[in-house]
C-alpha positions in Angstrom: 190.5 228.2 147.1 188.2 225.3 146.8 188.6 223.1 150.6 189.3 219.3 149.9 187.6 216.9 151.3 189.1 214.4 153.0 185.4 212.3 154.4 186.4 213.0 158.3 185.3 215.6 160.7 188.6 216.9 160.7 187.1 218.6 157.3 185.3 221.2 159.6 187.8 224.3 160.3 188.8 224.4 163.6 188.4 220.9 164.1 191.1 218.4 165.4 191.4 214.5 165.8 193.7 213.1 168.5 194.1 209.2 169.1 196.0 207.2 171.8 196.3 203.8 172.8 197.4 200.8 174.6 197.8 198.1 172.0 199.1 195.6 174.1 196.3 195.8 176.7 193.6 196.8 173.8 192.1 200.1 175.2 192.6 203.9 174.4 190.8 207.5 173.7 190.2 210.0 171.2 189.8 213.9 171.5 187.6 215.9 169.3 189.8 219.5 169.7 187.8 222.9 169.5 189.9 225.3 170.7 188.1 227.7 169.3 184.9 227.0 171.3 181.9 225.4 169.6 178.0 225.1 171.0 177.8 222.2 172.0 174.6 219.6 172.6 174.4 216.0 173.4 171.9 213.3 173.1 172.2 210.1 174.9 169.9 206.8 174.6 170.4 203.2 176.1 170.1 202.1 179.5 173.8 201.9 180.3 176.0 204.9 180.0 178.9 206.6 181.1 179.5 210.1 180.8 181.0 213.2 182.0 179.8 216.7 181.8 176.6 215.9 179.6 174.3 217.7 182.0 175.4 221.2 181.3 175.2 220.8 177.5 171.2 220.9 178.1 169.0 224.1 177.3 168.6 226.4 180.2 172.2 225.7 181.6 174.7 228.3 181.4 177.6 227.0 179.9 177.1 226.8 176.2 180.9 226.6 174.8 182.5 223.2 174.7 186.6 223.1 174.0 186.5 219.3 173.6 184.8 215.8 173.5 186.3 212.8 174.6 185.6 209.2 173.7 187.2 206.6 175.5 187.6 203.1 176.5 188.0 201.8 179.8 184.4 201.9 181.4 183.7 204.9 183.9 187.6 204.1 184.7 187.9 205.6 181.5 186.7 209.2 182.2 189.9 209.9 183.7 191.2 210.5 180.5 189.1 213.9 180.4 191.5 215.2 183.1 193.8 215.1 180.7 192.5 216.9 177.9 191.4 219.6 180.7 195.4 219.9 181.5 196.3 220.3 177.6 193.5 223.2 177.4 194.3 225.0 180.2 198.2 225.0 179.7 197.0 227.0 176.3 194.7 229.7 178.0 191.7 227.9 176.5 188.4 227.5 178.6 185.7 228.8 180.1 186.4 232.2 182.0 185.3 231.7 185.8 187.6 234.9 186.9 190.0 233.2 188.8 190.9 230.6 186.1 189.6 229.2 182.7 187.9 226.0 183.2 188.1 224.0 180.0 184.8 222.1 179.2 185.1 219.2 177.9 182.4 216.4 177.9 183.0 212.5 177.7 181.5 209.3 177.3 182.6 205.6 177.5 182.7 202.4 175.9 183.2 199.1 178.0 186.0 197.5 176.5 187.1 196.1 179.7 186.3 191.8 178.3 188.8 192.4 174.8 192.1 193.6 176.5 193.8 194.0 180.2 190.8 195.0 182.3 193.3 196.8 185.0 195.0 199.0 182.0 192.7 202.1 181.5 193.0 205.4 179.2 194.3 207.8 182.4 194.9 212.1 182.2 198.5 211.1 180.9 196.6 208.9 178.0 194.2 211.9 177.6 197.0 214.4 177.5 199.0 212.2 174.9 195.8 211.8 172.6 195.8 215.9 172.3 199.9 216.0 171.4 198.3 213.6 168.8 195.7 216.1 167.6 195.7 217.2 164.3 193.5 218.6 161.2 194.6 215.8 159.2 192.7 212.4 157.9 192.5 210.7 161.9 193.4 206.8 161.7 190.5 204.1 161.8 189.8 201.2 162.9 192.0 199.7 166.0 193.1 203.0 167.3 191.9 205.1 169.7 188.2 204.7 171.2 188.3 201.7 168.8 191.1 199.9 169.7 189.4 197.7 172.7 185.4 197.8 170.2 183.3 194.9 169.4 180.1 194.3 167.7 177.8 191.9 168.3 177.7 191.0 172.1 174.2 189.1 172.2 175.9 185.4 172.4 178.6 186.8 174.2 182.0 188.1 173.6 183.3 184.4 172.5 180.9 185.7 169.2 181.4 188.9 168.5 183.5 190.6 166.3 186.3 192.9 166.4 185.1 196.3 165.4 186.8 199.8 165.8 186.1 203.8 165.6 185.1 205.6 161.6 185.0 208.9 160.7 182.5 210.3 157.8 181.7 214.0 156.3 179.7 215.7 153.7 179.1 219.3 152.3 175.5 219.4 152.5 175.5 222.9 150.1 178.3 225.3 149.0 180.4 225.4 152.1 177.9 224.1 154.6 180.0 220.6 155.9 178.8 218.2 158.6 180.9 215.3 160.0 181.0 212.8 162.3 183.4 210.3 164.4 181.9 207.3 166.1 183.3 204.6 168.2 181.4 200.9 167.6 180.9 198.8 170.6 177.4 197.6 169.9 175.4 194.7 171.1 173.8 194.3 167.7 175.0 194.0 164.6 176.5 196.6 162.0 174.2 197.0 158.8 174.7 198.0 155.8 172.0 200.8 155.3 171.7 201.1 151.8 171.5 197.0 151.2 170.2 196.1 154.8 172.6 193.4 154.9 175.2 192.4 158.5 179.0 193.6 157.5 179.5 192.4 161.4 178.2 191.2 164.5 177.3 187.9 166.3 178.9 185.0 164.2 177.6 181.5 164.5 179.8 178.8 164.9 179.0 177.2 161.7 180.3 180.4 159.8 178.3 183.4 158.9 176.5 185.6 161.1 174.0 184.3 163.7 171.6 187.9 163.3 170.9 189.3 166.4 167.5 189.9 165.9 166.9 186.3 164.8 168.3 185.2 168.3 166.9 187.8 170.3 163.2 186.1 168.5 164.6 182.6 169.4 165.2 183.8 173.1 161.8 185.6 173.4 160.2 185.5 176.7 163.8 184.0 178.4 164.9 186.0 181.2 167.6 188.8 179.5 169.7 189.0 182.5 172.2 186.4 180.6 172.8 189.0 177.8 175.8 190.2 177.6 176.2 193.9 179.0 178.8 196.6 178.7 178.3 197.8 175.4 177.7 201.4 173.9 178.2 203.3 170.6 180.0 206.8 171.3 180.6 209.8 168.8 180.6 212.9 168.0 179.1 215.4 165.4 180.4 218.4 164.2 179.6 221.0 161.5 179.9 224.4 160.5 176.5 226.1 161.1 175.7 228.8 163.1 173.2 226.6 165.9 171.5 227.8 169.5 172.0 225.4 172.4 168.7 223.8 171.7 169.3 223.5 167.7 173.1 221.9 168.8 170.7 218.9 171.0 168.4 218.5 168.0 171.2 217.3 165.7 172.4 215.3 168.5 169.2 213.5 168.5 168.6 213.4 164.8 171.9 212.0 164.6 170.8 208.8 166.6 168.7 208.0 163.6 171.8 207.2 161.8 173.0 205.1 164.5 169.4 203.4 164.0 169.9 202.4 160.6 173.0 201.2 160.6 172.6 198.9 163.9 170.3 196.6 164.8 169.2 196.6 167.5 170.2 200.0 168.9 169.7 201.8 171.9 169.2 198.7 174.1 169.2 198.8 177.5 172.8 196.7 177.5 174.2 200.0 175.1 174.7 203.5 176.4 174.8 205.4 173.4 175.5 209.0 173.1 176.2 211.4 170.5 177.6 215.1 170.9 177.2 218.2 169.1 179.7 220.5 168.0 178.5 223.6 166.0 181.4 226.1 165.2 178.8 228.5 163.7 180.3 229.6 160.8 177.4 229.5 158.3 173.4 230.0 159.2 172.0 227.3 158.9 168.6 224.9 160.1 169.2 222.4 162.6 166.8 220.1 161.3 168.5 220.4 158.0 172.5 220.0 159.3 170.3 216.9 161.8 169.3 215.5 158.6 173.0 214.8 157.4 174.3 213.9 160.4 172.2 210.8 160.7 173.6 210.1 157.2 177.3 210.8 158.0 177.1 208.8 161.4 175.8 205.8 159.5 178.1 206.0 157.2 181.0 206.2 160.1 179.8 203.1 162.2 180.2 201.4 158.7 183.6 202.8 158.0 184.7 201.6 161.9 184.1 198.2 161.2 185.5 197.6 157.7 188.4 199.5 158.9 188.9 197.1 161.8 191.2 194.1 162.5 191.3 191.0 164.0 192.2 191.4 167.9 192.1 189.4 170.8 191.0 186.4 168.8 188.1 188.3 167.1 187.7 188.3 164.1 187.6 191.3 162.0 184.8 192.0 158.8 186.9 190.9 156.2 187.2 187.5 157.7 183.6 186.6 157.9 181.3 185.7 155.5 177.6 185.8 155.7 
């Protein structure tokens, strides 16, 4: 029977999308389920992260398996919500066998969303725990949920400029059965590009209407001390596919899939963002990683898109729909 496909990584078996949030304070996380087990990797770029169990995804570690992946708002407050997830696993027997328990492994990263909403209301173990009763194979929710709900874009003239922006999800089957997908979480300092027409779909907006370009301002504020820019910003997602990768092949499509967050953000990978990008390779189908690495760029790019044209106005930002280059 011939799998439809629903453009989410929830279209990779085994796969499942939970989202849970605080609307009224603007923050919240999402899980990435793999009960199953998948190899994971991670790649990580920008001078400002925050993360959680990244190190042991790296070649030459031991642990290879991951059970999970967190995204989440809340700053490092926000890894909390990890503790959570961990709980949910290890109620169901699922983890890593140590002999005297199974430890579930499940890496993280953060977006600082602390400026849109309550900055004392962060995604905790219960929010973490509630995103997995959430979980399902389904199509996952867009926009204001999640990761997303607390997500700007466009942070150069601070966040009395940007624009609301959320979390997407993207897949395609690269050959017969061979399916890569992503999720990603925008909270950039530049601003979202279309890649295909290289024109802004959101970001810093001037006061006079349309978009101000951060590039154009960042050329205007050449050789001005940067510590006024405005920090806490990163772009946080996940890849997944089907193919049968190593450790090291699971990093390479991490890092190839930063290309996508290249072209469809500008700038990226500044030192105000702390962008990362994890791997999850359920190993179904052989496969190249520079092939599956390929895709994912293109899915991932095509997510960041779908996160802010799925977004709505919040906290007096405006959403994509409402501005007008």
């Amino acid at each position: 029977m011939e799998k439809t496909m629903h453009n989410a990584i929830t279209d990779l078996h085994g796969i499942k999308v939970g989202h849970a949030q605080n609307e009224e304070a603007l923050t919240g996380c999402t899980v990435i389920l793999c009960e199953a087990g998948a190899t994971g990797g991670v790649d990580q770029r920008g001078g400002a992260p925050g993360t959680r169990e990244t190190d042991l995804l790296q070649p030459m570690h031991l642990v290879d398996r991951v059970h999970a992946v967190v995204l989440t708002g809340g700053s490092a407050f926000g890894l909390d919500a990890a503790s959570g997830v961990m709980r949910y696993l290890e109620e169901r027997g699922v983890g890593f066998d140590a002999g005297v328990a199974r430890v579930p492994i499940v890496p993280a990263a953060v977006l600082f969303d602390l400026d849109v909403g309550r900055a004392g209301v962060r995604p905790d173990a219960a929010m973490g725990y509630q995103a997995c009763l959430n979980a399902s194979a389904g199509q996952p929710a867009e926009g204001n949920v999640g990761a997303g709900t607390g997500a700007r874009v466009g942070n150069v003239l601070g966040i009395g400029q940007a624009m609301k922006a959320g979390i997407g999800t993207a897949s395609l089957e690269i050959a017969a059965g061979l399916i890569v997908g992503a999720i990603v979480a925008v909270n950039a300092f530049g601003d979202v590009v279309d890649p295909t027409s290289g024109q802004i779909v959101a970001g810093a907006h001037s006061p006079q209407g349309g978009f101000a370009d951060t590039l154009a301002v960042l050329r205007a504020l050449c050789g001005q001390m940067s510590g006024g820019f405005a920090r806490g910003n990163t772009v946080i997602g996940a890849v997944a596919t089907n193919a049968r990768l190593t450790k090291e092949g699971a990093n390479k499509v991490a890092q190839m899939a930063h290309d996508g967050l290249a072209r469809a953000i500008r700038p990226a990978h500044t030192l105000f963002d702390g962008d990362t990008i994890f791997c999850l390779a359920t190993g179904e189908l052989e496969a190249d990683a520079s092939v599956v690495g390929a895709f994912a760029a293109e899915v991932v790019a095509q997510a960041i898109v779908r996160a802010v044209h799925a977004a709505r106005p919040a906290a007096g930002l405006p959403a994509a729909s409402e501005i007008q280059p």
